[in-house]
C-alpha positions in Angstrom: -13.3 -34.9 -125.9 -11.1 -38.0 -125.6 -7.6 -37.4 -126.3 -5.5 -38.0 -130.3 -3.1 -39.7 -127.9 -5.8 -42.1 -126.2 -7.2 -43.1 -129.7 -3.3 -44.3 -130.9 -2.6 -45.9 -127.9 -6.0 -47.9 -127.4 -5.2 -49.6 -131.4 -1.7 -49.2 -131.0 -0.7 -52.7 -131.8 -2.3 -52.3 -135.3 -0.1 -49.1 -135.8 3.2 -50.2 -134.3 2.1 -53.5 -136.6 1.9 -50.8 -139.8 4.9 -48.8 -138.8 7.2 -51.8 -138.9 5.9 -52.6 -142.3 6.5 -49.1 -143.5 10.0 -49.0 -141.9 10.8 -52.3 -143.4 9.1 -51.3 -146.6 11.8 -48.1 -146.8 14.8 -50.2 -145.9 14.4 -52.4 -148.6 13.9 -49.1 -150.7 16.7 -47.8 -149.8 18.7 -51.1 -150.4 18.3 -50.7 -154.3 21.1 -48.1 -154.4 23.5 -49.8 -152.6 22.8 -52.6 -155.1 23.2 -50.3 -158.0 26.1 -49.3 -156.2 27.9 -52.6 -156.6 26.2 -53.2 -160.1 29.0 -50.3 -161.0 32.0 -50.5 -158.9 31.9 -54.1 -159.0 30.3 -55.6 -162.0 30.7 -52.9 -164.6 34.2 -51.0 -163.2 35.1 -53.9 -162.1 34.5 -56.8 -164.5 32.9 -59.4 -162.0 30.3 -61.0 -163.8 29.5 -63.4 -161.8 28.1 -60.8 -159.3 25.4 -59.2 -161.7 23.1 -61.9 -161.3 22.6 -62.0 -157.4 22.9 -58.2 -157.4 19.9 -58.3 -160.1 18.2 -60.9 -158.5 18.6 -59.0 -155.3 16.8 -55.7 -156.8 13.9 -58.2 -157.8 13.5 -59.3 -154.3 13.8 -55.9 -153.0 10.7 -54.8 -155.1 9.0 -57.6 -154.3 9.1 -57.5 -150.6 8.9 -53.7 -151.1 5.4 -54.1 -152.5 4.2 -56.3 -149.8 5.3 -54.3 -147.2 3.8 -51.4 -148.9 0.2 -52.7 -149.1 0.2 -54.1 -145.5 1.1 -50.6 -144.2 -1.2 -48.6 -146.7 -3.6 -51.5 -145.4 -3.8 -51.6 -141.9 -3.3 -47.6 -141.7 -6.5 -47.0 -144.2 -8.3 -49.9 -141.4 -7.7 -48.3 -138.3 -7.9 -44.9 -139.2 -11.6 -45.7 -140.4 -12.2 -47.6 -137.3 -11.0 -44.7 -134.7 -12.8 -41.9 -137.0 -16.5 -44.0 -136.6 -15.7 -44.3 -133.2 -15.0 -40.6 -132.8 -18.4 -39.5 -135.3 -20.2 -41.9 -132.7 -19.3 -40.5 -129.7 -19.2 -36.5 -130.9 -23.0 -37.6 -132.1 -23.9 -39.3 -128.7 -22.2 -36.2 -127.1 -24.9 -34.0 -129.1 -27.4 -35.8 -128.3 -26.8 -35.5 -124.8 -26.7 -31.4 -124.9 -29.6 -29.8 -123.6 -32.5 -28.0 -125.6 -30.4 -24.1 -125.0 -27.3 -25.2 -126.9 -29.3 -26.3 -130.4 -31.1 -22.3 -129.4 -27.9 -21.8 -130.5 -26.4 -24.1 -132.6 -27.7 -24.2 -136.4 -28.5 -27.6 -137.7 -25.9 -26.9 -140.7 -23.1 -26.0 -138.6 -23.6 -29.1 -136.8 -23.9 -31.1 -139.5 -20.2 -29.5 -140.8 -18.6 -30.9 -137.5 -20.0 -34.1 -137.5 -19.2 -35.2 -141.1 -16.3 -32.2 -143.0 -14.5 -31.5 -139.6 -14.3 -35.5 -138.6 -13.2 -36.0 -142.0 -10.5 -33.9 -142.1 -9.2 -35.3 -138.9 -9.7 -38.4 -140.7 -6.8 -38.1 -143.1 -4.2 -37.5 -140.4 -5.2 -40.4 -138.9 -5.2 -42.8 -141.8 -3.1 -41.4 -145.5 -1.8 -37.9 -144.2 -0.8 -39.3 -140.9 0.9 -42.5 -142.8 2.6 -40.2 -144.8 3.9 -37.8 -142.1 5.0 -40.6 -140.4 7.0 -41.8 -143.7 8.6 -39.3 -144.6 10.3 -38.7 -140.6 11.0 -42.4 -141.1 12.2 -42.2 -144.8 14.1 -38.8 -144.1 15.8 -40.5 -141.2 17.1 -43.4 -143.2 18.3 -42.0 -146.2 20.4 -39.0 -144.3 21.8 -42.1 -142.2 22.6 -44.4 -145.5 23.8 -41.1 -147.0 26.2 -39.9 -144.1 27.3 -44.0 -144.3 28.8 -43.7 -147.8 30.4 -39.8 -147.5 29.6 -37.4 -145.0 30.8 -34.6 -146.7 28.2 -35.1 -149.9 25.4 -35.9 -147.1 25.6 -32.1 -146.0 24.1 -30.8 -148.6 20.5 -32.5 -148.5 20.8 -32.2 -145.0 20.3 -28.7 -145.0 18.3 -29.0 -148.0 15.8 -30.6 -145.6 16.0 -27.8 -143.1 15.3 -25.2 -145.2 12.3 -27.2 -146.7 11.4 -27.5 -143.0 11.6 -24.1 -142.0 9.5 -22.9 -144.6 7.0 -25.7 -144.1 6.5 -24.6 -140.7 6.5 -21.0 -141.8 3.5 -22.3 -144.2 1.4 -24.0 -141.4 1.7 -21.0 -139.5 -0.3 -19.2 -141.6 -2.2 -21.6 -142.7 -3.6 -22.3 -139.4 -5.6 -19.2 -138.6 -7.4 -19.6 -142.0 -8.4 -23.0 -141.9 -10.3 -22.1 -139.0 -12.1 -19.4 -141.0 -12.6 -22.1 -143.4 -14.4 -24.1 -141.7 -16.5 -21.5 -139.4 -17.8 -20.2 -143.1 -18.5 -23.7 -144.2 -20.5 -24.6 -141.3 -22.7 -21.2 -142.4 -23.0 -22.2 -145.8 -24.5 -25.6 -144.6 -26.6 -23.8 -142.4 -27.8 -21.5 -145.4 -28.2 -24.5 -147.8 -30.1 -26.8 -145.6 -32.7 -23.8 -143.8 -33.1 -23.2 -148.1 -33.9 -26.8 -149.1 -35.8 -27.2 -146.0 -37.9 -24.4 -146.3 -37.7 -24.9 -150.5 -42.0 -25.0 -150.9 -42.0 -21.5 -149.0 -39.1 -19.9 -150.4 -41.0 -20.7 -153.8 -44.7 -19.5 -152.5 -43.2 -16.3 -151.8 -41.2 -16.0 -154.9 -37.7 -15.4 -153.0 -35.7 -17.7 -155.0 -33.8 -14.9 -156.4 -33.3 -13.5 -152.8 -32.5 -17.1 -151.7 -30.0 -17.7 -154.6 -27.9 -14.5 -153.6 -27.6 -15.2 -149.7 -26.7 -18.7 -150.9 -23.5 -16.8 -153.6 -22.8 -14.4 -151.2 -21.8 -17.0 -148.3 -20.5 -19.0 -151.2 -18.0 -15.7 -152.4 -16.6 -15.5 -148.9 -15.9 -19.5 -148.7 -14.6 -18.8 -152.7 -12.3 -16.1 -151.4 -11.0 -17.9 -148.1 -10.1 -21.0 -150.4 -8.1 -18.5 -152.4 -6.7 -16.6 -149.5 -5.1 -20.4 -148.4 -3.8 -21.2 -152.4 -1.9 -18.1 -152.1 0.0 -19.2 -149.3 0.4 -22.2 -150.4 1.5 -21.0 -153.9 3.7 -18.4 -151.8 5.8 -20.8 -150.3 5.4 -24.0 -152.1 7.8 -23.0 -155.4 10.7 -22.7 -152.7 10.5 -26.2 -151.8 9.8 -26.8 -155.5 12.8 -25.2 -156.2 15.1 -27.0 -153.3 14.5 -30.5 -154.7 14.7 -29.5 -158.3 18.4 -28.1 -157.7 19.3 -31.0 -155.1 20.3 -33.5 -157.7 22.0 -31.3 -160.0 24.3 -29.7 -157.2 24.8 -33.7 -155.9 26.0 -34.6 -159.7 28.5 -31.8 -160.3 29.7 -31.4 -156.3 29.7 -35.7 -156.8 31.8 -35.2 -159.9 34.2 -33.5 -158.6 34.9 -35.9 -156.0 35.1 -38.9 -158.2 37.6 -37.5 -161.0 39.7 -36.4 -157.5 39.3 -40.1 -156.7 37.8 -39.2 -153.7 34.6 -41.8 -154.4 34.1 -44.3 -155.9 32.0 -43.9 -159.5 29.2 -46.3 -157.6 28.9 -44.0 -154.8 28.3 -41.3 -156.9 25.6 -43.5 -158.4 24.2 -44.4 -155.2 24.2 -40.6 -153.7 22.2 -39.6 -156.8 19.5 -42.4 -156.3 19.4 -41.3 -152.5 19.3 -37.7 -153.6 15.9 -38.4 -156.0 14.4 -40.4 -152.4 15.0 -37.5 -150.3 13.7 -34.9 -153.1 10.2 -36.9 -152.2 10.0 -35.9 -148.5 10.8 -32.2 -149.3 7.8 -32.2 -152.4 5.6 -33.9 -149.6 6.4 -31.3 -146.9 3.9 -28.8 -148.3 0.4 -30.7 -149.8 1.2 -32.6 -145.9 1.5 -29.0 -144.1 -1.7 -28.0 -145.3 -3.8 -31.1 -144.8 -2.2 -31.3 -141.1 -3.2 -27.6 -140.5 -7.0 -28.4 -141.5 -7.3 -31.5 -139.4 -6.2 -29.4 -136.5 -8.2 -26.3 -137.2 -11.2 -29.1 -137.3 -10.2 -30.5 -133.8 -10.2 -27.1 -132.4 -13.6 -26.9 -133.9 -14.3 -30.2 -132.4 -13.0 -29.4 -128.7 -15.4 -26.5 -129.1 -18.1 -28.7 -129.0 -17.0 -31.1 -126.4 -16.5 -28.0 -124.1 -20.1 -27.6 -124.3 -21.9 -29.5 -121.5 -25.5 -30.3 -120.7 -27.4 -28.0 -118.8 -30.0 -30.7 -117.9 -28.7 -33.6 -116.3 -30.1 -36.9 -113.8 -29.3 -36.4 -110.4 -27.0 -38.4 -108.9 -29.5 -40.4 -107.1 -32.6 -40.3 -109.1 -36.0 -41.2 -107.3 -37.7 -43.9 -109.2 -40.9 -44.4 -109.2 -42.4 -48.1 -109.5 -45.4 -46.7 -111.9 -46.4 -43.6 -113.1 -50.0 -42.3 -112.3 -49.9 -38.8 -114.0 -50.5 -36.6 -111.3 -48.8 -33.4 -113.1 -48.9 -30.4 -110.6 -46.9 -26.9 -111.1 -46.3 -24.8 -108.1 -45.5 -21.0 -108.4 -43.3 -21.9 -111.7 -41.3 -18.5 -113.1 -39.0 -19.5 -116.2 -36.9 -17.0 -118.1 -34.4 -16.8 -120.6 -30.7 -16.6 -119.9 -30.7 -13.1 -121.1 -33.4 -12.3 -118.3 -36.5 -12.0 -120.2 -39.2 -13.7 -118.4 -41.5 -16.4 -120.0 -43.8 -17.4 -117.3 -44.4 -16.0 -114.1 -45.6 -17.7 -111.2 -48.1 -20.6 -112.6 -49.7 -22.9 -110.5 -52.2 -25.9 -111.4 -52.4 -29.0 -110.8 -54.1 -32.6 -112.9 -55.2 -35.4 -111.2 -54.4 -38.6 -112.7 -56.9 -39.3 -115.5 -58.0 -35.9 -115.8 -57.8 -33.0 -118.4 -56.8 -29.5 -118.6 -56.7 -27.2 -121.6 -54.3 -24.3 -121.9 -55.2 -21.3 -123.8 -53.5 -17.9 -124.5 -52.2 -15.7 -127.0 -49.0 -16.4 -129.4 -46.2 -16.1 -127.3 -48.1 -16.3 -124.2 -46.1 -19.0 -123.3 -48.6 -22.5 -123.7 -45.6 -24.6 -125.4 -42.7 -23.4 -122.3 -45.0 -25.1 -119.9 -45.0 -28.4 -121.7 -41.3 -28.0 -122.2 -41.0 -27.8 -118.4 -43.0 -30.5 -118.2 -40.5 -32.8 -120.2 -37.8 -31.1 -118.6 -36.4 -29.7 -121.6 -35.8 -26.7 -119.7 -35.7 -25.7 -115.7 -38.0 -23.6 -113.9 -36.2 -20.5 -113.0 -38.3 -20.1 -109.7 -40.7 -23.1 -108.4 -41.2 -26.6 -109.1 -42.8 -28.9 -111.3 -44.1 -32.0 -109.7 -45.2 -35.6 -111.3 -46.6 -37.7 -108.8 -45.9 -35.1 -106.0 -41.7 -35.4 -106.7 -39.9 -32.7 -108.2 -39.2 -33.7 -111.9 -35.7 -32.7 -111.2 -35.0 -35.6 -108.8 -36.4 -37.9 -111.5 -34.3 -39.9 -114.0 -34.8 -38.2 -118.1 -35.4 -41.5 -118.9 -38.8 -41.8 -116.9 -40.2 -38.8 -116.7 -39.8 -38.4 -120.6 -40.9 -41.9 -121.3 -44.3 -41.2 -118.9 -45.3 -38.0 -121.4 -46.6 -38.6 -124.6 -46.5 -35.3 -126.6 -48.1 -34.0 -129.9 -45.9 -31.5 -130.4 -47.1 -27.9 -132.5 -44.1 -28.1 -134.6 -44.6 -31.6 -136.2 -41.8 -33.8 -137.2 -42.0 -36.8 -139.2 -38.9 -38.9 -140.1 -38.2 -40.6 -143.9 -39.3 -43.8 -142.7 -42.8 -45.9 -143.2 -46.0 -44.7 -141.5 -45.5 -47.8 -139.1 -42.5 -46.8 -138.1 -43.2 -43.5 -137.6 -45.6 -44.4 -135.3 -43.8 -47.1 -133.2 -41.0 -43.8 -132.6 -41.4 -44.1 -129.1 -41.7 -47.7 -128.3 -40.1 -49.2 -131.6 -39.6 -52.6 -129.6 -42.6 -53.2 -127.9 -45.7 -52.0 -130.1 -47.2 -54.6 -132.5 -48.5 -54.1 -135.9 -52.1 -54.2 -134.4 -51.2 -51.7 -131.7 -49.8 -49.1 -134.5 -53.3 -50.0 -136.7 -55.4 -49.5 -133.4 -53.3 -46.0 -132.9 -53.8 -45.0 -136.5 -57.8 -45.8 -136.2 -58.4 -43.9 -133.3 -56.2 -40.8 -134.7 -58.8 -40.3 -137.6 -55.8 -41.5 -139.8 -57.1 -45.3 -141.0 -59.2 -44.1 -144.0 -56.0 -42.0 -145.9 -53.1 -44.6 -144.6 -55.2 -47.4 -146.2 -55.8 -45.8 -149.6 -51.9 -45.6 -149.9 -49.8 -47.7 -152.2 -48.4 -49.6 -149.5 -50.6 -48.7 -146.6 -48.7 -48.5 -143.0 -45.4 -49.5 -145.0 -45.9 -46.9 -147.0 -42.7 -44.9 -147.0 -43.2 -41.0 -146.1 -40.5 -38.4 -147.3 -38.5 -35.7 -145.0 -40.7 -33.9 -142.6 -43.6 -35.7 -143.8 -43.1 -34.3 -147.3 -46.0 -35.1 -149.4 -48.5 -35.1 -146.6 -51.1 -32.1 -145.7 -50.7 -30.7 -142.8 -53.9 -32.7 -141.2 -52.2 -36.1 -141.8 -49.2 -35.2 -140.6 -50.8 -34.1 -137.1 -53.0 -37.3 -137.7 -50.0 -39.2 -137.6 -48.1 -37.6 -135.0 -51.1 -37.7 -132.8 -51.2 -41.7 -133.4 -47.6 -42.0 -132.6 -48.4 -40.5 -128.8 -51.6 -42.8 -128.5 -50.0 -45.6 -129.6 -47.2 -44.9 -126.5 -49.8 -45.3 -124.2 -47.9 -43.2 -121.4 -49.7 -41.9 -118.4 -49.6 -38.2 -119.5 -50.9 -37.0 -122.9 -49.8 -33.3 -124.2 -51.5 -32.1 -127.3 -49.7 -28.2 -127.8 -52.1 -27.1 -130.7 -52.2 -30.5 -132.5 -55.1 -30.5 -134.2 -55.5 -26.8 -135.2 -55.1 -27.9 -139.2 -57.7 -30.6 -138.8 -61.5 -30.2 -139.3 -64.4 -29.6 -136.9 -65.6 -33.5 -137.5 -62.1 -35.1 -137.5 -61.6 -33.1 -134.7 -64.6 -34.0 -132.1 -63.6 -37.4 -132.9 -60.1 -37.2 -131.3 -61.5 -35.2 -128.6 -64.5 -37.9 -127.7 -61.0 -41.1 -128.2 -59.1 -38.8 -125.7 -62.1 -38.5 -123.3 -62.5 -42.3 -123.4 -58.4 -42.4 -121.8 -59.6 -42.6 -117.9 -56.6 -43.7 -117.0 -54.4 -40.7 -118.8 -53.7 -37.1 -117.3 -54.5 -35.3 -120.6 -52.9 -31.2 -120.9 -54.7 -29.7 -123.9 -53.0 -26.7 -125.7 -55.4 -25.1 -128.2 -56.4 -22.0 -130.0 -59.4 -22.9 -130.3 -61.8 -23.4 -127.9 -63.3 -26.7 -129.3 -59.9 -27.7 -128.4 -60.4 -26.9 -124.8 -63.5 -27.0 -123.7 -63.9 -30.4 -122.4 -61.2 -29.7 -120.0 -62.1 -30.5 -116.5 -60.3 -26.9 -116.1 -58.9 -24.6 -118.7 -56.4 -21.9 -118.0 -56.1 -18.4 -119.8 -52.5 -17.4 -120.4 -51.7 -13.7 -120.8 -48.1 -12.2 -120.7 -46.9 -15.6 -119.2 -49.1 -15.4 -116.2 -52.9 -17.0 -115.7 -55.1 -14.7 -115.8 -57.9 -16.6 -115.9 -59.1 -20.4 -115.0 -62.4 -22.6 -114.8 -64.4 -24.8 -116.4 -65.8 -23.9 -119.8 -69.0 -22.5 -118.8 -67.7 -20.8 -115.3 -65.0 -18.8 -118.1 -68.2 -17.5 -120.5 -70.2 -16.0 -117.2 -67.1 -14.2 -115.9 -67.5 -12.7 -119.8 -63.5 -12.2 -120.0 -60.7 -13.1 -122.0 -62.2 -16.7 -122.8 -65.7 -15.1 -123.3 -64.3 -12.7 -125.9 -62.4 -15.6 -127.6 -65.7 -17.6 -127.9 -67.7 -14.7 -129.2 -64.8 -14.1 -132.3 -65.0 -17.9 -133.2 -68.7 -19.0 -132.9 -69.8 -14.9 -134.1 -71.2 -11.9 -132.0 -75.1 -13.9 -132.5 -74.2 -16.0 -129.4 -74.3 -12.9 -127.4 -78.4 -12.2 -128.6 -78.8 -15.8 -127.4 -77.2 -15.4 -124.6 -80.3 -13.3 -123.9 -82.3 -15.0 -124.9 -81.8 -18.0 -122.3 -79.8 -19.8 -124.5 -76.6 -21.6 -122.7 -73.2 -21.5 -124.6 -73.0 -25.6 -125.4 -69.3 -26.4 -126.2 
């Protein structure tokens, strides 16, 4: 995480710019009661006339400039502060971005949604109005103790320790205030994370009728942020009415200690005057001490949450020197590949195949057998735990992110469609380089042309979250367009078209026998899916178990065999004997 201290000092000549405005803006403040002061010894003690109209003039120009020096400070602080706290969301965004697949395992989408946005926030306002007014009121503090120790030394005790008492119990305040804000915000995070997996998931929570269940997770999250909030007003109500109290007594015990001076003819009657004006300025600082306290303590409880994330570091990473390869063929091989999780439990064990360039294999097994791990392998989402993975016989681990990724097209099981236009959607992975007619080509040989073109505004036609408003068919339709349209030299379908029918289906399969030039890995279900396949694999417990071609896998009569027999119907086995081949 780059340093508070790096961010002031790279825009530092627009804040020592708005510091000199603020510090000329409080001199001229604190000129009025020396004015004032004069107004009364001079003018109405002592009868010069003649002086009331500078001295009024003067209080005129002091306002004046006051106000100008006011709104270039409150300016150029509310500029910068907005420019360093984009700068931060960018780069805490970019640094998510660039975590590896294990950390969002364990990172909710809400919580990370509560850094990026309520914790940079926070940290916002001590940048920009919190930190402007921290910095004011050292700065107006300073002054009006030094104009006040000027006029009578004795009188400027008082606020002095006024001040330190305020202090004191300011710091007392953040103390405690600290440890809760960081509760705060660990509990907001949660109840982001509640809200957004509820919305999300809003059609299923209402198909199953849990909205009451729903509702109370949501209050009961809600009741611990309620009584955290609370927990931090009663601190703040604890300790505030102290200060309250300090600045409220100030000016009286100025005014009668004052008046005793003056009738001893110790001070003058304007001095008086001029150490009750400064007595009302510094009564500001000490009001300020405690709404500032608390801000300060949540912008640093959110920083801690920030450095959090920062400390977090990508598990996947280039190599140093990556290997680049001129062009990608496709040649996808995996040699003895183990991969378990970081808590031991084993995924795959020893898998070893290998594709050709332009050929196909289809990967079946059970849920959980571990189909989808190899294609996140594959992509390098993930490292093998024992092996290697090759494309174009190099280890994908001595390969740049950027290439191997951008050489595998994949349809992914869990589909994900962005609020943008169909076109769009489908130009995801080459959003620069694909034409209109290369996304209508895409969509065509996906099986998607004849619903995109009934739409309102065909491909322009603007799609909601996830895809909401499509079935589940067009939404694999479109995703599987996106990964044509890419054109890569490897093609992964993980159970894409499992919610299309038989027809749509065959269709895709005949487009994706017609890409010579493409290594194609087929995961499927169902064996439609599959059994083109120059070879399929069986997975079972995260090992092969068994492997062929389609019609070596039905005379073995095993785990493929018995998979056939519960989707075409136990009447294939009477034609089996009855000379009848198994056609796929």
């Amino acid at each position: 995480m780059k340093k508070i201290t790096t961010y002031l000092w790279e825009h530092r000549l627009a804040y020592f710019f708005a510091i000199a405005s603020m510090i000329i803006s409080v001199s001229l403040d604190m000129l009025s009661p020396q004015l004032t002061r004069h107004i009364v010894d001079d003018v109405i003690v002592g009868g010069n006339m003649d002086l009331l109209l500078p001295l009024l003039l003067g209080i005129l120009l002091v306002g004046v400039g006051r106000c100008i020096f006011q709104y270039t400070k409150e300016f150029t602080f509310d500029v910068t502060g907005s420019r360093i706290m984009a700068e931060m969301r960018t780069r805490l965004f970019d640094h998510i971005q660039s975590l590896s697949a294990d950390f969002f395992d364990e990172t909710g989408t809400g919580e990370l949604m509560s850094r990026i946005k309520d914790d940079i926030d926070r940290i916002w306002d001590c940048f920009s109005f919190v930190g402007m007014l921290i910095l004011e009121v050292i700065i107006h503090t300073f002054i009006v103790l030094f104009c006040m120790y000027s006029l009578d030394w004795r009188l400027a005790l008082l606020p002095t320790l006024c001040m330190i008492a305020s202090a004191c119990i300011a710091i007392t305040m953040e103390h405690k205030l600290g440890s809760i804000y960081e509760a705060i915000s660990e509990e907001n995070a949660t109840l982001n994370t509640v809200a957004e997996e509820n919305l999300a998931g809003v059609r299923t929570v209402k198909a199953f009728a849990r909205e009451k269940f729903e509702i109370g997770k949501f209050l009961s999250h809600n009741k611990r942020y309620y009584d955290l909030n609370m927990e931090q007003s009663k601190v703040f109500i604890k300790y505030s009415p102290y200060i309250s109290l300090i600045t409220k007594l100030l000016p009286l015990a100025m005014l009668m200690i004052g008046g005793v001076f003056v009738m001893k003819g110790e001070i003058s009657l304007g001095t008086l005057s001029a150490f009750l004006a400064y007595s009302m300025n510094i009564v500001w600082p000490m009001e300020m001490l405690g709404w500032l306290t608390n801000s300060l303590s949540s912008g640093i409880a959110s920083s801690k949450k920030l450095k959090a994330i920062y400390a977090k570091t990508a598990s996947i990473k280039d190599p140093e020197n990556p290997v680049i390869l001129p062009s990608v063929k496709g040649k996808v091989e995996f040699s003895n590949v183990s991969f378990h999780k970081a808590d031991g439990y084993e995924i795959l064990h020893d898998i070893s195949f290998c594709v050709e360039p332009g050929r196909t294999i289809g990967i079946m097994g059970a849920t959980g057998a571990g189909k989808s791990s190899i294609i996140h392998l594959l992509q390098r989402l993930y490292d093998v735990s024992e092996g290697a993975v090759y494309l174009d016989d190099i280890d994908i681990r001595k390969l740049s992110l950027k290439q191997l990724r951008s050489s595998v097209s994949p349809v992914m099981q869990d589909v994900f469609l962005f609020s943008d236009t169909i076109q769009e959607n489908v130009k995801l992975g080459k959003k620069n380089e694909l034409s209109a007619n290369a996304v209508r080509s895409a969509i065509q040989n996906a099986q998607a042309k004849s619903f995109v073109e009934k739409m309102s505004l065909q491909y322009d036609t603007v799609i909601g979250e996830r895809g909401v408003g499509l079935s589940g068919g067009q939404k694999q339709r479109i995703t599987i367009a996106r990964a044509l349209a890419k054109k890569d030299p490897v093609l992964v379908m993980d159970d894409s078209t499992s919610a299309l029918d038989m027809e749509t289906e065959q269709n895709i399969h005949e487009t994706l026998q017609s890409l010579s030039d493409t290594t194609k890995i087929i995961i499927g279900h169902r064996i439609s899916a599959v059994c083109h396949a120059d070879e399929i694999i069986i997975l079972e417990n995260g090992s092969i178990a068994e492997r062929g071609t389609h019609q070596s896998l039905l005379a073995r009569k095993g785990l493929y065999y018995k998979t056939y027999l519960a989707q075409y119907g136990q009447d294939t086995e009477s034609k089996e004997k009855e000379g009848l081949t198994h056609e796929c």
